[in-house]
mmCIF file of the N, C-alpha and C atoms, coordinates in Angstrom:
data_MODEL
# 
_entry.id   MODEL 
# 
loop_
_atom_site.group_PDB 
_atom_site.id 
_atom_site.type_symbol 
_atom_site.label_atom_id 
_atom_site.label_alt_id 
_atom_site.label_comp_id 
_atom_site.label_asym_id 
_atom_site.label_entity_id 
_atom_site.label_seq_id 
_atom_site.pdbx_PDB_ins_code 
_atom_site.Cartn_x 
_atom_site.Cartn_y 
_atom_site.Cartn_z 
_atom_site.occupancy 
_atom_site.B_iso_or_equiv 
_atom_site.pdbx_formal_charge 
_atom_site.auth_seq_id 
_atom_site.auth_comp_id 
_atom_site.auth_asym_id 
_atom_site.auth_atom_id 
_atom_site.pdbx_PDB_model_num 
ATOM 1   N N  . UNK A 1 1  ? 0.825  -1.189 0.000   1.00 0.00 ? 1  UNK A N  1 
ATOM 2   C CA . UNK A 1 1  ? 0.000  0.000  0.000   1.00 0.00 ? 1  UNK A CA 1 
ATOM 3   C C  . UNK A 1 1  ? 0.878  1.265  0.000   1.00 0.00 ? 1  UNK A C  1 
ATOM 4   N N  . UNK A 1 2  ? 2.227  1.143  0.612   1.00 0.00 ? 2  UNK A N  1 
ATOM 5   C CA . UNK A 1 2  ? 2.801  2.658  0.862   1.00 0.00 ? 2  UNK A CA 1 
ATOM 6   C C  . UNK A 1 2  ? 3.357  2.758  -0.377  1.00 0.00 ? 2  UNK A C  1 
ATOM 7   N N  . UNK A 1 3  ? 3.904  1.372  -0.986  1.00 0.00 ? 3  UNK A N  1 
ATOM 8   C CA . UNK A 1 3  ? 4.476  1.704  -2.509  1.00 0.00 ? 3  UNK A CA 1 
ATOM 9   C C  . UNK A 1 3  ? 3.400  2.265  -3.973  1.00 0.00 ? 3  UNK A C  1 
ATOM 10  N N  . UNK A 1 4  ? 2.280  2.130  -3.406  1.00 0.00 ? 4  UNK A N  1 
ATOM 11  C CA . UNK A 1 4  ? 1.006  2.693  -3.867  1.00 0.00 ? 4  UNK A CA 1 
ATOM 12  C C  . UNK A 1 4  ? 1.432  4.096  -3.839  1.00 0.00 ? 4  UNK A C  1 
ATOM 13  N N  . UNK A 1 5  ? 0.669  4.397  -2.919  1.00 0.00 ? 5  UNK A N  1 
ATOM 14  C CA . UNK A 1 5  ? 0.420  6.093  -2.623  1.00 0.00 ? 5  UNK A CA 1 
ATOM 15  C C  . UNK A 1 5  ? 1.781  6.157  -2.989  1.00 0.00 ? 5  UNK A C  1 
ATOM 16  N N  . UNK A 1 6  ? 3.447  6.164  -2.864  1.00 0.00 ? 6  UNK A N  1 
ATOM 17  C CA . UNK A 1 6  ? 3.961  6.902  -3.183  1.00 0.00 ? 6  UNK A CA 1 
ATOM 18  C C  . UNK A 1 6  ? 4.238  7.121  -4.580  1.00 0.00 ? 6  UNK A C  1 
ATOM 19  N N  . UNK A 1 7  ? 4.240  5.950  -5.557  1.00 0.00 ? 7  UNK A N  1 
ATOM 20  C CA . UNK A 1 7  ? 3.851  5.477  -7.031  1.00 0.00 ? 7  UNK A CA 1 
ATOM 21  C C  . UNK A 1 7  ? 3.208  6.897  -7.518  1.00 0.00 ? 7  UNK A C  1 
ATOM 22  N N  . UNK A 1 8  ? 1.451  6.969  -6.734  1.00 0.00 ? 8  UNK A N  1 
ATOM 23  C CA . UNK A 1 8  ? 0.831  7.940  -6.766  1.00 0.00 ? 8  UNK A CA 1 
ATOM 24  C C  . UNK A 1 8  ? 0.998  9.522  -6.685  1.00 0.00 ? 8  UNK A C  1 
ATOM 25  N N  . UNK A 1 9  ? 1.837  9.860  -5.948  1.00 0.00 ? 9  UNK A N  1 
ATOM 26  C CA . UNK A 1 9  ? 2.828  10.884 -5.279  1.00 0.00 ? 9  UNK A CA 1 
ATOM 27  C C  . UNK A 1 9  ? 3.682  11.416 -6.523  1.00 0.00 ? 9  UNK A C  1 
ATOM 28  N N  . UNK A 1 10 ? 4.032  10.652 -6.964  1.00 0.00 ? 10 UNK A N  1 
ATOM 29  C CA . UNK A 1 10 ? 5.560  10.823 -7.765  1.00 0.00 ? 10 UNK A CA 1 
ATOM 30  C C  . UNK A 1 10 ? 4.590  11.024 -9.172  1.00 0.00 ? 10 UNK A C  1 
ATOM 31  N N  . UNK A 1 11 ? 3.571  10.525 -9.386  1.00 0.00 ? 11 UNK A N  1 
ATOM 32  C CA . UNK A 1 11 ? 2.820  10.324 -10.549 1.00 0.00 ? 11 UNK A CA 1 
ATOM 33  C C  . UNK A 1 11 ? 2.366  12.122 -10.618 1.00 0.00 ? 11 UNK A C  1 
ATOM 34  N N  . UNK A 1 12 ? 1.869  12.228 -9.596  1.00 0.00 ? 12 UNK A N  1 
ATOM 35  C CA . UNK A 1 12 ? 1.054  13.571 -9.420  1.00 0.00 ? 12 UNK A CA 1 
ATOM 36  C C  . UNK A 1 12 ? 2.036  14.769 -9.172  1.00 0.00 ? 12 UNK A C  1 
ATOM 37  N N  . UNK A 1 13 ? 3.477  14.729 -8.986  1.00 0.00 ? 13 UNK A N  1 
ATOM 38  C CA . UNK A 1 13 ? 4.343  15.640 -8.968  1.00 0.00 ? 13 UNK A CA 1 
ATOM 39  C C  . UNK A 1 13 ? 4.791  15.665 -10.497 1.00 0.00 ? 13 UNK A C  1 
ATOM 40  N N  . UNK A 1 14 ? 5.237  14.163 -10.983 1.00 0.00 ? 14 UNK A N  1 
ATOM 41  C CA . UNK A 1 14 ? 5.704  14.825 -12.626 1.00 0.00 ? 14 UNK A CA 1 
ATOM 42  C C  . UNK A 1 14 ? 4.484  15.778 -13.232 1.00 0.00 ? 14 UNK A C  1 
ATOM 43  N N  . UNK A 1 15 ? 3.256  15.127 -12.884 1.00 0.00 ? 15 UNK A N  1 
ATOM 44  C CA . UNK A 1 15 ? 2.610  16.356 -13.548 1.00 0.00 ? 15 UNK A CA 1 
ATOM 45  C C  . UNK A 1 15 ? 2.192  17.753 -13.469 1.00 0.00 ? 15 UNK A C  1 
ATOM 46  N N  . UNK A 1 16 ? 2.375  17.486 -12.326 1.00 0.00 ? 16 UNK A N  1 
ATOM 47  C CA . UNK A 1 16 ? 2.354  18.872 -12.039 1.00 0.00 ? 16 UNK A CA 1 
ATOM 48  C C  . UNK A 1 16 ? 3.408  19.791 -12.067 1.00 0.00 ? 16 UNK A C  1 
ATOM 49  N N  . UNK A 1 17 ? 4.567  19.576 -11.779 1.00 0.00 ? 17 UNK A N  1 
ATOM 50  C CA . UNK A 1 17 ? 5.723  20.404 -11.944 1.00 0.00 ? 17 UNK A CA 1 
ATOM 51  C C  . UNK A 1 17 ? 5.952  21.325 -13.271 1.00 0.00 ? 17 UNK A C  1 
ATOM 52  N N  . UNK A 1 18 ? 5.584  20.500 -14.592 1.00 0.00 ? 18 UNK A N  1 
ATOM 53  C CA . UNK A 1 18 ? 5.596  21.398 -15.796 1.00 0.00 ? 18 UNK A CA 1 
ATOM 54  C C  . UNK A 1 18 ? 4.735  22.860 -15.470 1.00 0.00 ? 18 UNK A C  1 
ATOM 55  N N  . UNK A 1 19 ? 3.616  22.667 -15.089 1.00 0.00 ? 19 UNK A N  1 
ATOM 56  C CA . UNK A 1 19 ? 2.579  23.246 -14.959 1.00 0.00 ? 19 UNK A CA 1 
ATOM 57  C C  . UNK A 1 19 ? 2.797  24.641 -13.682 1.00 0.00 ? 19 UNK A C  1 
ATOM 58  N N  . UNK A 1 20 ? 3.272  24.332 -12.526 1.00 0.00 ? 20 UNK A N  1 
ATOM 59  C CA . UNK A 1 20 ? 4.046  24.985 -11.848 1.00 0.00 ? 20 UNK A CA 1 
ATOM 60  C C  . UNK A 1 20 ? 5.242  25.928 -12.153 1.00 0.00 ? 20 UNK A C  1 
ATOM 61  N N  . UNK A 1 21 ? 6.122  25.288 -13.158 1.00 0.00 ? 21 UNK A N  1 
ATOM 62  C CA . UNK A 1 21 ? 7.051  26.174 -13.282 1.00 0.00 ? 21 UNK A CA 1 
ATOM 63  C C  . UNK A 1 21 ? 6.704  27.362 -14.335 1.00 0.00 ? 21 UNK A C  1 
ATOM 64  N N  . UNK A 1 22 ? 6.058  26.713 -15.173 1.00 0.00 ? 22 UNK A N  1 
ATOM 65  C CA . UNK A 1 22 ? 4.927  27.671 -16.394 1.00 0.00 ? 22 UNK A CA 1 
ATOM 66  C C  . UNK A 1 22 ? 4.533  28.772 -15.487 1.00 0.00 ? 22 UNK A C  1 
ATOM 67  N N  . UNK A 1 23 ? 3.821  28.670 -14.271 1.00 0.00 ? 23 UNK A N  1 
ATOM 68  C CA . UNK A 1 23 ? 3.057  29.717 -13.432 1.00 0.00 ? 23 UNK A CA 1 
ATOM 69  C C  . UNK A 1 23 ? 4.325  30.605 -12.690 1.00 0.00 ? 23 UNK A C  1 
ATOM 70  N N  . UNK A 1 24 ? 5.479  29.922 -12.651 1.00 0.00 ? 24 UNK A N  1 
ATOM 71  C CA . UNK A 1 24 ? 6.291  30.724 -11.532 1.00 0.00 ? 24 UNK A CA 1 
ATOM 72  C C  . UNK A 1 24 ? 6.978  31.651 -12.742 1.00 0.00 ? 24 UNK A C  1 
ATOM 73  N N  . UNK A 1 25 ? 7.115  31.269 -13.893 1.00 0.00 ? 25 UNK A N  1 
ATOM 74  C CA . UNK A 1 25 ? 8.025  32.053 -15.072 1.00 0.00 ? 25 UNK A CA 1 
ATOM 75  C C  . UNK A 1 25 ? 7.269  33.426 -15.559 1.00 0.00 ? 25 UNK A C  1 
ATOM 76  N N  . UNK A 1 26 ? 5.474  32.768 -15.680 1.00 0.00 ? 26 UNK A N  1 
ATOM 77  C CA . UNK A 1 26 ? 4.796  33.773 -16.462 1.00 0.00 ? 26 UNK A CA 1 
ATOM 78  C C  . UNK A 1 26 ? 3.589  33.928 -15.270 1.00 0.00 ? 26 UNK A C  1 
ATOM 79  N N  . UNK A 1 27 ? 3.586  33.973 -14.175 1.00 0.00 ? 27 UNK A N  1 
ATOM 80  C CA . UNK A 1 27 ? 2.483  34.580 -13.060 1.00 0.00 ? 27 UNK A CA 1 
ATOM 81  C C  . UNK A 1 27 ? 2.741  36.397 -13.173 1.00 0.00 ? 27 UNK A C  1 
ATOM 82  N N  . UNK A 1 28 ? 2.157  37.087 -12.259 1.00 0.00 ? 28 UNK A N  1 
ATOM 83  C CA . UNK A 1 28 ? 2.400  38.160 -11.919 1.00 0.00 ? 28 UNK A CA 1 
ATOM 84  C C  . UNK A 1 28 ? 3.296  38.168 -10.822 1.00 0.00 ? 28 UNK A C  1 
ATOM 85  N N  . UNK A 1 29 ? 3.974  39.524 -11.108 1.00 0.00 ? 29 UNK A N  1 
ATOM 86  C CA . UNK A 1 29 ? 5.242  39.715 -10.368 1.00 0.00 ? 29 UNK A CA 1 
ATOM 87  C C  . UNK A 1 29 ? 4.878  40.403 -9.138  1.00 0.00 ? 29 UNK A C  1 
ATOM 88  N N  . UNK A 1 30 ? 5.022  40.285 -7.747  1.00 0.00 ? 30 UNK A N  1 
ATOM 89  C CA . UNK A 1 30 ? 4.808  40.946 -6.408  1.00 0.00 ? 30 UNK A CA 1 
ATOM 90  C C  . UNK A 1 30 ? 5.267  42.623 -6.934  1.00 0.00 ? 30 UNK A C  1 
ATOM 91  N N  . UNK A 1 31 ? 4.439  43.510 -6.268  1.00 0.00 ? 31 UNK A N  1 
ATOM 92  C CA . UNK A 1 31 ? 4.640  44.895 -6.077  1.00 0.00 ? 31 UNK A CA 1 
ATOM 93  C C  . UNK A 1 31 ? 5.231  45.455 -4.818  1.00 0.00 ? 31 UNK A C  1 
ATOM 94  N N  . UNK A 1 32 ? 5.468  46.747 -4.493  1.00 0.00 ? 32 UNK A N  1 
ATOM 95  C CA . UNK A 1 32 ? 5.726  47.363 -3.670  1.00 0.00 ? 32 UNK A CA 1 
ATOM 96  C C  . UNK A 1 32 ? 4.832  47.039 -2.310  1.00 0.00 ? 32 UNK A C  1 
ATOM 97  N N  . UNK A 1 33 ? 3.459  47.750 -2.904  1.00 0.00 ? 33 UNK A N  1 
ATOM 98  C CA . UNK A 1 33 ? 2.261  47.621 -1.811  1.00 0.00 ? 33 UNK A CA 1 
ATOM 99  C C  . UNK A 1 33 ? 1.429  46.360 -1.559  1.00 0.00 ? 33 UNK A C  1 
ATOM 100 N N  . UNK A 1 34 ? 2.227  45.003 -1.934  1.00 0.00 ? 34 UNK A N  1 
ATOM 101 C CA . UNK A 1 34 ? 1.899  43.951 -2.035  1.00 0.00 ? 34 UNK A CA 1 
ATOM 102 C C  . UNK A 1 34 ? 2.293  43.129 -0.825  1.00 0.00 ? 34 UNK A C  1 
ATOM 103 N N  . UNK A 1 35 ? 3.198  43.568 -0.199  1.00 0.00 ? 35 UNK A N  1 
ATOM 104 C CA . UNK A 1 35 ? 4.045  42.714 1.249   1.00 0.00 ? 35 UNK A CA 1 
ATOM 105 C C  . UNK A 1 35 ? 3.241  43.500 2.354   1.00 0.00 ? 35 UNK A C  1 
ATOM 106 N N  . UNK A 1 36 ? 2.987  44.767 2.147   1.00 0.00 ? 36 UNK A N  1 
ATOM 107 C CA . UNK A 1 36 ? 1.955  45.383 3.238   1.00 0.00 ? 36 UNK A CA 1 
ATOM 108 C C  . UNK A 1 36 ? 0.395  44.703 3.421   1.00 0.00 ? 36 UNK A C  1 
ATOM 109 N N  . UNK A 1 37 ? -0.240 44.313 2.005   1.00 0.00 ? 37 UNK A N  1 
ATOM 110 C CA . UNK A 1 37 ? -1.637 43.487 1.881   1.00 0.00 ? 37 UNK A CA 1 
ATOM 111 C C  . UNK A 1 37 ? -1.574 42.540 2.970   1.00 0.00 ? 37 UNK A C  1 
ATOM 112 N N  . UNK A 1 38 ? -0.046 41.511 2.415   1.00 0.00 ? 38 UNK A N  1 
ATOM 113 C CA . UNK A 1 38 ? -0.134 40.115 3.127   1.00 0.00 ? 38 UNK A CA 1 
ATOM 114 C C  . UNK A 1 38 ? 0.360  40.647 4.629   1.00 0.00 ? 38 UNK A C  1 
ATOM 115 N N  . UNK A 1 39 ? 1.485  41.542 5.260   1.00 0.00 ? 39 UNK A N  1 
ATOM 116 C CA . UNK A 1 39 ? 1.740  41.382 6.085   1.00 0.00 ? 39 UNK A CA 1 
ATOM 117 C C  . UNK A 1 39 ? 0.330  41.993 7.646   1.00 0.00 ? 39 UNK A C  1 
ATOM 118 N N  . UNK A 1 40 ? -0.351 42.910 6.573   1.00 0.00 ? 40 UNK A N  1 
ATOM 119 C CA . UNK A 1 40 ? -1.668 43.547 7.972   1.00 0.00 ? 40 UNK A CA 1 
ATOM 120 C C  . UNK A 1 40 ? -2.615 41.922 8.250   1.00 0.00 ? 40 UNK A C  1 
ATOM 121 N N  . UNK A 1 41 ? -2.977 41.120 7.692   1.00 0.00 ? 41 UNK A N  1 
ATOM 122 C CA . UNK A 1 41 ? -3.531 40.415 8.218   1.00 0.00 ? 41 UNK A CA 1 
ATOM 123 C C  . UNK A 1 41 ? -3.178 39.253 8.925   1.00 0.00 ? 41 UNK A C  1 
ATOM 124 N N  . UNK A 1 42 ? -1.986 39.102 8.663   1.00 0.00 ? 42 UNK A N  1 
ATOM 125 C CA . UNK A 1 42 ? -0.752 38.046 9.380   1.00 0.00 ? 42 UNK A CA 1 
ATOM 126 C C  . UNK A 1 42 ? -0.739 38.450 10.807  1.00 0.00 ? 42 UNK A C  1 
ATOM 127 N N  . UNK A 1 43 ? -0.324 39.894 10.853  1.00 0.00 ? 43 UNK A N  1 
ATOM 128 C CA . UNK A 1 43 ? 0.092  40.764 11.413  1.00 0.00 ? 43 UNK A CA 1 
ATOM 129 C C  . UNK A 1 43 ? -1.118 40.596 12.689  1.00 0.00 ? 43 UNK A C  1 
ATOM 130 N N  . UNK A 1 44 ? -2.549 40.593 12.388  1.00 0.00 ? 44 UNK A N  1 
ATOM 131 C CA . UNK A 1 44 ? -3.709 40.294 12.722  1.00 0.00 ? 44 UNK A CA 1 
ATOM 132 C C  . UNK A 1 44 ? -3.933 39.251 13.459  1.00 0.00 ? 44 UNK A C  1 
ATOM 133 N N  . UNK A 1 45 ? -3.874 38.152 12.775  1.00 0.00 ? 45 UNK A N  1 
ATOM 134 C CA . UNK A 1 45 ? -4.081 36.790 12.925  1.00 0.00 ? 45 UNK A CA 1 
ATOM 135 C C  . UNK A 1 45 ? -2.852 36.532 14.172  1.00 0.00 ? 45 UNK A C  1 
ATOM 136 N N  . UNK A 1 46 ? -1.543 36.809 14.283  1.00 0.00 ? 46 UNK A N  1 
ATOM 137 C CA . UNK A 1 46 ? -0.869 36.547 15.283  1.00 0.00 ? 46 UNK A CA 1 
ATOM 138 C C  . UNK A 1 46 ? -0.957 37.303 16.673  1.00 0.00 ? 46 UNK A C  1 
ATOM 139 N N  . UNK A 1 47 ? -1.621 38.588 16.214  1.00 0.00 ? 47 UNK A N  1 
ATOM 140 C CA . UNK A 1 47 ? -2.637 39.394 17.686  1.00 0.00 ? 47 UNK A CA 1 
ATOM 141 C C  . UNK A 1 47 ? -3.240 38.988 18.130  1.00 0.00 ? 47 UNK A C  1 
ATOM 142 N N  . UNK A 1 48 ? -4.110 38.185 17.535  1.00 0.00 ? 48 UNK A N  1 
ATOM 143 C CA . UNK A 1 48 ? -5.808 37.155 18.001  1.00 0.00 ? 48 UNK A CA 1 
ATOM 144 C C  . UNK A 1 48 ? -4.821 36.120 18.689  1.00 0.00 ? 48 UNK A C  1 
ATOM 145 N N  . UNK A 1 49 ? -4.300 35.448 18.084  1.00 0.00 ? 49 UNK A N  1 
ATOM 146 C CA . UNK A 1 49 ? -3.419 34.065 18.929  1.00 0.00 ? 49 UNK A CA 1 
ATOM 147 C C  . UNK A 1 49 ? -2.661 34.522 20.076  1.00 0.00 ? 49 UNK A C  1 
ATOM 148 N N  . UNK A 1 50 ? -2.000 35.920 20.047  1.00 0.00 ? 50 UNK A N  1 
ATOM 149 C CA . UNK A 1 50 ? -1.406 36.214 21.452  1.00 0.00 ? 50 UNK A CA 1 
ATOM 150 C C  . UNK A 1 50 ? -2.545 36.440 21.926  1.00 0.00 ? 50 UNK A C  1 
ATOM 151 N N  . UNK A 1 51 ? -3.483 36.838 21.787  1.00 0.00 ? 51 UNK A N  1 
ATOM 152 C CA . UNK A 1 51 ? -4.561 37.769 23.149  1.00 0.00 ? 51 UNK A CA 1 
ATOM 153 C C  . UNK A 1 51 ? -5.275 36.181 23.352  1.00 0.00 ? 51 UNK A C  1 
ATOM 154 N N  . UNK A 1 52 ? -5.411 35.202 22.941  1.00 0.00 ? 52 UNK A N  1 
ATOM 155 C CA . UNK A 1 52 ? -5.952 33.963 23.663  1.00 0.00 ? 52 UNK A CA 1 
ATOM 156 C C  . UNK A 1 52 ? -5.183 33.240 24.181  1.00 0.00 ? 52 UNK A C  1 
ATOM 157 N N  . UNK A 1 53 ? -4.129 33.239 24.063  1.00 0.00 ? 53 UNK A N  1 
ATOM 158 C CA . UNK A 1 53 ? -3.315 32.353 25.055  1.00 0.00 ? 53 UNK A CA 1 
ATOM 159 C C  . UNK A 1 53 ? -3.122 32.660 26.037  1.00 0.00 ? 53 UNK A C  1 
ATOM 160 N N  . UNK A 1 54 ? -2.961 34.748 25.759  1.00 0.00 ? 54 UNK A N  1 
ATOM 161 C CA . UNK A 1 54 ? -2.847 35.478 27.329  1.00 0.00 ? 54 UNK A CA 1 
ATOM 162 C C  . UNK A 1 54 ? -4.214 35.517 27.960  1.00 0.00 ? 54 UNK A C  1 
ATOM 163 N N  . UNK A 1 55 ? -5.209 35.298 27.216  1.00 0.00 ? 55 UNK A N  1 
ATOM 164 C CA . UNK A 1 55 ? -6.836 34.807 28.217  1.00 0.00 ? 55 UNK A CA 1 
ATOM 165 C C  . UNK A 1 55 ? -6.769 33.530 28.922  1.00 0.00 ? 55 UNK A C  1 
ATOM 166 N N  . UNK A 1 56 ? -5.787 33.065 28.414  1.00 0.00 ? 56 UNK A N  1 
ATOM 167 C CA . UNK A 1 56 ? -5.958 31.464 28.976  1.00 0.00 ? 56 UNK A CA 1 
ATOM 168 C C  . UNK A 1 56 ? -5.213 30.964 30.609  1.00 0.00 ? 56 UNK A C  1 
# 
C-alpha cells in the first residue's frame, strides 16, 4: 500500500511540476504595496493568537 500512494505521489508531482514552473516564469510579479496586503492580516491573525493564550 505505501508503494502505492507513493507510485501515486511521484505520478502527481511529474505532472504537475511542468505546470508549476509555467506559473512561476509567467504569473504576476509581487509589487511594492503587495508585502503590506499580506503582512496587515498576518500581522492580525498573530494578535488574536497572542490575546488567547494570554486569556488562557
Amino acid at each position: 500500500m505505501k508503494i502505492a500512494w507513493a507510485a501515486a505521489l511521484v505520478m502527481m508531482l511529474w505532472v504537475l511540476y511542468p505546470r508549476a514552473k509555467e506559473w512561476l516564469e509567467h504569473g504576476p510579479k509581487a509589487e511594492s504595496g503587495d508585502w503590506q496586503a499580506v503582512l496587515v492580516p498576518i500581522g492580525l491573525v498573530i494578535g488574536f493568537v497572542v490575546l488567547l493564550v494570554l486569556m488562557v
